[in-house]
Rosetta silent file (secondary structure, phi, psi, omega in degrees, C-alpha in Angstrom):
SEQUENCE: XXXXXXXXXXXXXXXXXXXXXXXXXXXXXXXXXXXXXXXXXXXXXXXXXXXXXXXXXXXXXXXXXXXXXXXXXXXXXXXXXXXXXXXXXXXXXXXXXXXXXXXXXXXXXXXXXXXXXXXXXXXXXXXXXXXXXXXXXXXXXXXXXXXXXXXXXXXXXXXXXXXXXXXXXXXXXXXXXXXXXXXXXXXXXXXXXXXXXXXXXXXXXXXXXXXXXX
SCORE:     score description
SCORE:     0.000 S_00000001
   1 L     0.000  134.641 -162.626    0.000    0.000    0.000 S_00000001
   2 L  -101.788 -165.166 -155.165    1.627    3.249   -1.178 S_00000001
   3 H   -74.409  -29.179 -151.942    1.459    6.715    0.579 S_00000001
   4 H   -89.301  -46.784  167.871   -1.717    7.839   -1.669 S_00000001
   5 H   -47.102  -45.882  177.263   -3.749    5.135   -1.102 S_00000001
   6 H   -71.955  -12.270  162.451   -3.381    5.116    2.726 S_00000001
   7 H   -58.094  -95.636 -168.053   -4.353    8.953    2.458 S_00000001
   8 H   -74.158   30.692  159.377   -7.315    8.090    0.835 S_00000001
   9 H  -120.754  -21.757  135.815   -8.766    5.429    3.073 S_00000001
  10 H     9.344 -103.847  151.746   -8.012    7.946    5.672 S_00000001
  11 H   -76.946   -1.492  156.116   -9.918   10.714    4.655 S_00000001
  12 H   -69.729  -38.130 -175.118  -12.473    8.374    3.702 S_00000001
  13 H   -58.232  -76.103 -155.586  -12.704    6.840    7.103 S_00000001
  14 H   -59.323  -35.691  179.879  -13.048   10.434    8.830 S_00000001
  15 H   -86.028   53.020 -149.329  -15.731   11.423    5.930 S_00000001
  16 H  -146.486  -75.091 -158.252  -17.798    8.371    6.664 S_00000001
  17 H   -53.209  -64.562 -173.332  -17.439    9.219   10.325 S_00000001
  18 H   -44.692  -49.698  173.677  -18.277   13.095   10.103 S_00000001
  19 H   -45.376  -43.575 -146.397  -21.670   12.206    7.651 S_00000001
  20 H   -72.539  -47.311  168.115  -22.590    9.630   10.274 S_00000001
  21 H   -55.313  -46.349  165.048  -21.981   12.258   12.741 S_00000001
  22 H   -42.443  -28.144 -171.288  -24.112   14.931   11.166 S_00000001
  23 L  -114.791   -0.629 -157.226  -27.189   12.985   11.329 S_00000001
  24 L  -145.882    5.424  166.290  -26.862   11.410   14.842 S_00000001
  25 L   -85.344  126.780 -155.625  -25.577   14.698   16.720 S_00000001
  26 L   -88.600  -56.471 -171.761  -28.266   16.067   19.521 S_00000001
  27 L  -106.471  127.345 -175.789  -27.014   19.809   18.756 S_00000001
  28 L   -28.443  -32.722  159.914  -27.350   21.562   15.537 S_00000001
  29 L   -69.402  -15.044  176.085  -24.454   23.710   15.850 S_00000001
  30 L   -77.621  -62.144 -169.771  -22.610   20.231   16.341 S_00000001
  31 L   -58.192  -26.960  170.053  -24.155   18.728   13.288 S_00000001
  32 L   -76.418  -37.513  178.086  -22.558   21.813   11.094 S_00000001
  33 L   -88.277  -48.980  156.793  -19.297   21.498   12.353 S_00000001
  34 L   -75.703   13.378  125.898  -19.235   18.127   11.540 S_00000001
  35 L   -60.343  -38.732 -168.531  -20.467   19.024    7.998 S_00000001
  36 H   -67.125  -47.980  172.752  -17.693   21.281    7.792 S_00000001
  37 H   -48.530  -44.779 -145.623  -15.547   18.368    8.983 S_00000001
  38 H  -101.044  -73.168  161.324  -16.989   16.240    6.193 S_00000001
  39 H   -18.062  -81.365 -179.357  -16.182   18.842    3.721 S_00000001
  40 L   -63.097 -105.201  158.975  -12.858   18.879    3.818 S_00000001
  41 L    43.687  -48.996 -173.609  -12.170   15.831    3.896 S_00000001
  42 H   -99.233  -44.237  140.007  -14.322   15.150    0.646 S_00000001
  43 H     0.260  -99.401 -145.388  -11.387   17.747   -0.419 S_00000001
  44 H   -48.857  -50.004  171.476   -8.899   16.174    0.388 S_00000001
  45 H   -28.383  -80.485  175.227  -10.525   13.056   -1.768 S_00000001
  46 H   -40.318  -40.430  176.388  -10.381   15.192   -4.334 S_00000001
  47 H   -57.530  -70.447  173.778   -7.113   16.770   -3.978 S_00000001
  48 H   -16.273  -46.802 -177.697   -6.092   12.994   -4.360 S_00000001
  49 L   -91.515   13.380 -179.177   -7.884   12.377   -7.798 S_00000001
  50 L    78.612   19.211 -177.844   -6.253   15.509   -9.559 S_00000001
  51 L  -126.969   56.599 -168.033   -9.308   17.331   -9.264 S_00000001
  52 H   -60.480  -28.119  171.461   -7.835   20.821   -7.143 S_00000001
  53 H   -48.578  -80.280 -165.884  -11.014   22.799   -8.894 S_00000001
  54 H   -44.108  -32.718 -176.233  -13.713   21.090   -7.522 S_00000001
  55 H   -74.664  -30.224 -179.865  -11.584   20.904   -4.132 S_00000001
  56 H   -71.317  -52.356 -178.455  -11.037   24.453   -3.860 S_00000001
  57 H   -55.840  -30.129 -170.166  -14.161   24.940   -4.840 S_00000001
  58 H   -91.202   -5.967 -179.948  -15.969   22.830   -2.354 S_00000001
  59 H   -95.015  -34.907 -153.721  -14.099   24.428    0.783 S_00000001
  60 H   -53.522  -59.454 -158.739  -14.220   28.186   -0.829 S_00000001
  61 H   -88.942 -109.990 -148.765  -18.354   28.184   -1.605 S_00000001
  62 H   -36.528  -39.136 -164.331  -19.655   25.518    0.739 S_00000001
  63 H   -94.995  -31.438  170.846  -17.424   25.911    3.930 S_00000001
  64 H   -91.481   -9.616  152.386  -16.550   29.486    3.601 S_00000001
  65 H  -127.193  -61.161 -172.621  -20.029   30.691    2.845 S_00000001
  66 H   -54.713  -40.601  168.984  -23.129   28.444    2.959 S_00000001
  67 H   -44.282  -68.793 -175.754  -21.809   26.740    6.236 S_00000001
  68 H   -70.799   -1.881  151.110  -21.331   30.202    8.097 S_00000001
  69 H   -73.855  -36.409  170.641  -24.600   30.774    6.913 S_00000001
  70 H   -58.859  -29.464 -179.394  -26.129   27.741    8.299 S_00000001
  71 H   -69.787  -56.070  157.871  -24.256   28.459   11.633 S_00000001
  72 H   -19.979  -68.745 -175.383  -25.000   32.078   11.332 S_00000001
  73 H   -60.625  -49.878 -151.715  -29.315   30.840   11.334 S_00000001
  74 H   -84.237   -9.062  147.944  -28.934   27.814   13.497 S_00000001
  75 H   -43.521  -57.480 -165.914  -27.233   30.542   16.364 S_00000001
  76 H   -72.141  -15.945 -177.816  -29.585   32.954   15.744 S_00000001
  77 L  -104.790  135.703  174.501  -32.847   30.558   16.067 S_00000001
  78 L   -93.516  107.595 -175.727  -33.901   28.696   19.228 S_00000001
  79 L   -95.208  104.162 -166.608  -34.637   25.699   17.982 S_00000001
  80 L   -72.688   71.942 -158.912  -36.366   23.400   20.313 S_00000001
  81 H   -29.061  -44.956  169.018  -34.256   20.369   20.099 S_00000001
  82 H   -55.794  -70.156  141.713  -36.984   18.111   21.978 S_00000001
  83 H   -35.451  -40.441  162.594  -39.394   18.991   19.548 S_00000001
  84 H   -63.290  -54.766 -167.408  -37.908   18.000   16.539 S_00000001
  85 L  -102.988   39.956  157.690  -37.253   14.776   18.016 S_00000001
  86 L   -56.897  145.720  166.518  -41.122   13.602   18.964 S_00000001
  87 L    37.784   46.949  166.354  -41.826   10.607   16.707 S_00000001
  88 H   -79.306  -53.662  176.899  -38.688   10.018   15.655 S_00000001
  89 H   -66.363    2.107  164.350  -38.443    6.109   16.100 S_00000001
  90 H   -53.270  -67.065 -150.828  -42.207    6.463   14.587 S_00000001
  91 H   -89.874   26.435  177.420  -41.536    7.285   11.490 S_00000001
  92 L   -72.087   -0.624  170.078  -37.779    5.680   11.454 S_00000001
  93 L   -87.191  -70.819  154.560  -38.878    2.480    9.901 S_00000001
  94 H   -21.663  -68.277 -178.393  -40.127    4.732    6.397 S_00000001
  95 H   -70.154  -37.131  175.193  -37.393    6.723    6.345 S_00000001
  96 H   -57.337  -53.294 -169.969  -34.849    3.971    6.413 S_00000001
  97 H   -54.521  -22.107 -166.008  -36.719    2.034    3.734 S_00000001
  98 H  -102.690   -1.431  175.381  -36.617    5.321    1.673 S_00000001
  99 H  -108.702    1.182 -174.018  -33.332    6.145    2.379 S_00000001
 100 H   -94.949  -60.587  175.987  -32.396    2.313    1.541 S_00000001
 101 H   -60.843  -27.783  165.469  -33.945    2.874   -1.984 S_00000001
 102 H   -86.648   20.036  174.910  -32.240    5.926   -2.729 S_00000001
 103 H   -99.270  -46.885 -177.566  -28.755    4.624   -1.575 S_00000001
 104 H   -33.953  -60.476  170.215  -29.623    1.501   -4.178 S_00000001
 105 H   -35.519  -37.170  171.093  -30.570    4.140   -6.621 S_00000001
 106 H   -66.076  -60.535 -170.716  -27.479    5.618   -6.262 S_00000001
 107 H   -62.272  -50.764  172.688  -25.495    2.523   -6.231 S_00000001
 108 H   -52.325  -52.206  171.752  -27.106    1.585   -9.381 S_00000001
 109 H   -78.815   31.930  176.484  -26.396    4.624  -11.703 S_00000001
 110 H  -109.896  -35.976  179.490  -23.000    5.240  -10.336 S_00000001
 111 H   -46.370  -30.643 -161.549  -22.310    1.219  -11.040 S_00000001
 112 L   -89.533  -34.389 -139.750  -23.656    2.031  -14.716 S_00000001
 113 L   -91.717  -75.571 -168.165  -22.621    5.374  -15.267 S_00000001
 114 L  -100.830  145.443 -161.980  -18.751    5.272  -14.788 S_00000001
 115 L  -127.185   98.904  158.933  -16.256    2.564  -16.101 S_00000001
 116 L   -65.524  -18.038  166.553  -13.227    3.577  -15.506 S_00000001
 117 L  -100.285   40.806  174.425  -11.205    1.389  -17.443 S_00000001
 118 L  -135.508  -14.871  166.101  -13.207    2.897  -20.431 S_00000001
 119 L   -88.052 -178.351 -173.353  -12.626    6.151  -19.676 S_00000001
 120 L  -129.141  138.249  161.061  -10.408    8.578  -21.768 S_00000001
 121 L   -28.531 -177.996 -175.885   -8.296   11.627  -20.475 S_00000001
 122 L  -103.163  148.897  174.209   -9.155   14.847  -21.570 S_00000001
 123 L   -89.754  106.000 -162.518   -7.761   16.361  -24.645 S_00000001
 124 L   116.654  -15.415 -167.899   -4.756   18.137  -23.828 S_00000001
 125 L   -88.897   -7.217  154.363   -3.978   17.734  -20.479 S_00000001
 126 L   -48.097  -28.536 -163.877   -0.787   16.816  -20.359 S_00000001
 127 L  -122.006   -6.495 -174.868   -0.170   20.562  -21.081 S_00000001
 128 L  -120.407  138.340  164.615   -3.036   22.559  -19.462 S_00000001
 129 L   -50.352  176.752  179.872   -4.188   22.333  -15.774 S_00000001
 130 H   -84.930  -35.512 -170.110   -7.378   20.838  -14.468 S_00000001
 131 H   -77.549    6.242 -179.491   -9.094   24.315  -13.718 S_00000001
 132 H   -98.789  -35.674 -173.566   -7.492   25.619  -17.537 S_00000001
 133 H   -84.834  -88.645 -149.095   -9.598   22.375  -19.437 S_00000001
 134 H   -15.207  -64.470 -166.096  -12.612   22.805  -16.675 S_00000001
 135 H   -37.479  -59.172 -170.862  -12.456   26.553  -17.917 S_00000001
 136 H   -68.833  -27.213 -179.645  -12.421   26.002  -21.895 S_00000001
 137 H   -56.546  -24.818 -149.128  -14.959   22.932  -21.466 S_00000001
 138 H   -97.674  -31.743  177.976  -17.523   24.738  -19.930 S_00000001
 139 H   -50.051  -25.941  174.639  -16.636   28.246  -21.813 S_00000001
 140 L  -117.257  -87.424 -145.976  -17.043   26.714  -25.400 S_00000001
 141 L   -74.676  -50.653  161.156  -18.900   23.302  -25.451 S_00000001
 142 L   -71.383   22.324  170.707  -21.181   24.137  -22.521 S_00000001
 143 H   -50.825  -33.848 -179.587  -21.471   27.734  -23.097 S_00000001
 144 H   -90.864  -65.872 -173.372  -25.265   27.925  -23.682 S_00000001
 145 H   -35.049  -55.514  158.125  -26.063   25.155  -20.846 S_00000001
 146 H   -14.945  -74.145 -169.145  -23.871   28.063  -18.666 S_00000001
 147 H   -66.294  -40.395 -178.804  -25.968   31.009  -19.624 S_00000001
 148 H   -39.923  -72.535  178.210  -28.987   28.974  -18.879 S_00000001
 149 H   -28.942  -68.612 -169.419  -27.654   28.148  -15.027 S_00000001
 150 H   -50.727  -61.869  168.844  -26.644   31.904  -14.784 S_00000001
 151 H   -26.163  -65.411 -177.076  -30.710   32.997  -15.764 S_00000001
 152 H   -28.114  -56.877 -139.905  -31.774   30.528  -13.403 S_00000001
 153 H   -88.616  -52.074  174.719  -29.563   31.580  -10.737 S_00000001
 154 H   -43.202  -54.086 -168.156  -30.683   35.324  -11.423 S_00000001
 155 H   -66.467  -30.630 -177.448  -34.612   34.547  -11.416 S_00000001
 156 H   -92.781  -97.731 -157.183  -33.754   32.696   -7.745 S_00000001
 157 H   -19.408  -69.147 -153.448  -31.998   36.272   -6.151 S_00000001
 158 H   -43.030  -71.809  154.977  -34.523   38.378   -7.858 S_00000001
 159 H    14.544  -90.585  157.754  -37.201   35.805   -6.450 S_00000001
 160 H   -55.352  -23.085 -177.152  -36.111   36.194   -3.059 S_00000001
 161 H   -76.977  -39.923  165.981  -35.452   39.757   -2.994 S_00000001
 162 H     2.638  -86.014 -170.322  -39.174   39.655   -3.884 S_00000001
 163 L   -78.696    3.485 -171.903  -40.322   37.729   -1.212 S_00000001
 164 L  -133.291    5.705  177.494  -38.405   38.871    1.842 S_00000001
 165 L   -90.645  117.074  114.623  -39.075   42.622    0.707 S_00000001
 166 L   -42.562   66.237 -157.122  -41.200   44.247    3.249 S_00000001
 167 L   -89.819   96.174  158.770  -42.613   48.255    3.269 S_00000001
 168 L  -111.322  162.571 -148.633  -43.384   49.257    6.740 S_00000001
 169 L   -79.260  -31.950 -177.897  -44.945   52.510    7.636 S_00000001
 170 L   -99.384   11.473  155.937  -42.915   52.887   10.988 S_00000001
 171 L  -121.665  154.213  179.448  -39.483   52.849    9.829 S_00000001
 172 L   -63.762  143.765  173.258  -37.916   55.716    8.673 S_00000001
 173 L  -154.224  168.781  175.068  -36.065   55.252    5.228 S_00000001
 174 L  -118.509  132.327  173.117  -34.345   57.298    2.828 S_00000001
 175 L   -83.439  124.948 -169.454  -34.310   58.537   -0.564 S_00000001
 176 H   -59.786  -55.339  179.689  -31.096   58.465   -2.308 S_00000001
 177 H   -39.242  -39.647 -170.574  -32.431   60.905   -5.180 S_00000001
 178 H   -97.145  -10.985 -172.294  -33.471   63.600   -2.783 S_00000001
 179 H  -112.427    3.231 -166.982  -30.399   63.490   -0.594 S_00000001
 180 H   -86.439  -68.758 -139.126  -28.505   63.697   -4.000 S_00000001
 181 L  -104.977    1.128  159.547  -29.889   66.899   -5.110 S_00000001
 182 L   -36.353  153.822 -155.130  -29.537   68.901   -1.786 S_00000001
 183 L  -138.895  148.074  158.391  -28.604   71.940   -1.475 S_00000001
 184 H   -75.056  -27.852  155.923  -27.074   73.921    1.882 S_00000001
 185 H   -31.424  -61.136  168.102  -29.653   76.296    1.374 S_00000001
 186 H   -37.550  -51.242 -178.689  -32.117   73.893    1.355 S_00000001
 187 H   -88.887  -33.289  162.061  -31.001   72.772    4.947 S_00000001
 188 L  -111.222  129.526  159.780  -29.865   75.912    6.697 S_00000001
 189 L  -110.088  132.480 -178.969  -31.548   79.425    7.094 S_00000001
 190 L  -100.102  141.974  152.078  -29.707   82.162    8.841 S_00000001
 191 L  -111.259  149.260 -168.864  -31.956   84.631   10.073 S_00000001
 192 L  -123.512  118.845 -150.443  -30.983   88.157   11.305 S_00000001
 193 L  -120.078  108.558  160.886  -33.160   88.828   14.607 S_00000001
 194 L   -51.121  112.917 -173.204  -32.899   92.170   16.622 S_00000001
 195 L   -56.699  112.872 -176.015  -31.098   91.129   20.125 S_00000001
 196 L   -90.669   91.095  163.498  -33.673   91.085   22.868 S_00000001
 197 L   -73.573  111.964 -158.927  -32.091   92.499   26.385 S_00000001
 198 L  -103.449  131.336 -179.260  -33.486   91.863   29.060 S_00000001
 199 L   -28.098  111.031  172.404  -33.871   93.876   32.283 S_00000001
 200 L   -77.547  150.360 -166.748  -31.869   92.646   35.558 S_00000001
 201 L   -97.050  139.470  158.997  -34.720   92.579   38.249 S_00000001
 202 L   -76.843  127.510  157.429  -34.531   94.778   41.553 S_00000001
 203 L   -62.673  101.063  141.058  -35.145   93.628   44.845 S_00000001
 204 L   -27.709  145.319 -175.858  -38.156   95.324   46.124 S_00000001
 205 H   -81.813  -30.157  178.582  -38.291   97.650   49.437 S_00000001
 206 H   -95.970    6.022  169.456  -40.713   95.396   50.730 S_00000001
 207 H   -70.527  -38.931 -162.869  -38.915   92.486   50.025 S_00000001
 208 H   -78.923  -17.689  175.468  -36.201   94.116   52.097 S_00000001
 209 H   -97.237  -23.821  175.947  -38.227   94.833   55.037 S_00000001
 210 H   -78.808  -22.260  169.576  -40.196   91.877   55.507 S_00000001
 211 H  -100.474   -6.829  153.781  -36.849   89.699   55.988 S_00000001
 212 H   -44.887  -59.715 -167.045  -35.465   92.566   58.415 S_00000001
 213 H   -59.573  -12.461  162.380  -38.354   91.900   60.362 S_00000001
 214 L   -47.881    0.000    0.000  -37.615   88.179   59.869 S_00000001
């Protein structure tokens, strides 16, 4: 057994463990961080197979943003732990059968789909990296399939900005346009006011006699 091989039964072992973990972890903030765990890891697989896009890719996007978003949410919400798990060992007989047909499912196209002693290299790659082919594959022969993805992706933001836009009458907000075209005029007036002096008051004589007699 060479060096790369014991490397990748390694990180296989720990990304076995961390999924396993993810699903069987009582707090949610646990269950992310061993997702995170499980990420890299499914890296490092990848770093192994030649494939540094996809590796980069999966810590950059998943672990450096959707993760600290999920962490971000599952801080900010109290999530009643107890609750979620009422009727778990109900319905745990269903969900295993349905998670046993889609691992089969799985097992089946992956069994079908790739042959590895049928596949063929890439054209060129002896002289271009893997993220240099990734690039021209998807830039020429998937170039429309791209622009599709990109629409898609747009139509989901827009979507949401939609749906999470609120206008409420009791917060203050501001117009860019109008704070644009201000003027100091607009905001200060000097006025020139004749200076009102006012009288220092005198002590009354009968002030003065009623606290002799005091």
């Amino acid at each position: 057994m060479d060096t790369t091989t014991a490397l990748f039964y390694v990180f296989s072992a720990l990304l076995l463990f961390a999924g396993f973990r993810v699903i069987t972890a009582r707090s949610p903030v646990h269950s992310a961080l061993y997702l995170v765990l499980a990420f890299f890891n499914a890296s490092c697989v990848w770093m192994l197979l030649e494939a540094e896009f996809l590796a980069i890719s999966l810590v950059l996007v998943y672990v450096g943003a959707v993760m600290v978003l999920f962490l971000f949410v599952v801080m900010m919400l109290d999530i009643n732990i107890d609750l979620l798990r009422q009727g778990f060992w109900k319905h745990f007989p269903v969900a295993g059968a349905v998670g046993a047909i889609i691992a089969l499912e799985m097992a089946w196209v992956l069994q079908r789909g790739f042959n590895v002693t049928a596949a063929k290299p890439m054209a060129g790659s002896d002289k271009l990296p893997n993220a240099k082919l990734l690039g021209v594959e998807i830039y020429t022969n998937y170039l429309y399939p791209l622009q599709i993805a990109a629409v898609l992706l747009l139509v989901g933001i827009i979507a949401a900005i939609a749906l999470t836009l609120r206008r409420r009458k009791d917060v203050k907000g501001q117009n860019p346009s109008e704070q644009v075209r201000a003027r100091a005029a607009d905001r200060v007036r000097i006025v020139k006011m004749a200076p009102v002096i006012e009288a220092p008051s005198v002590p009354s004589a009968d002030g003065n006699a009623s606290k002799g007699q005091a």
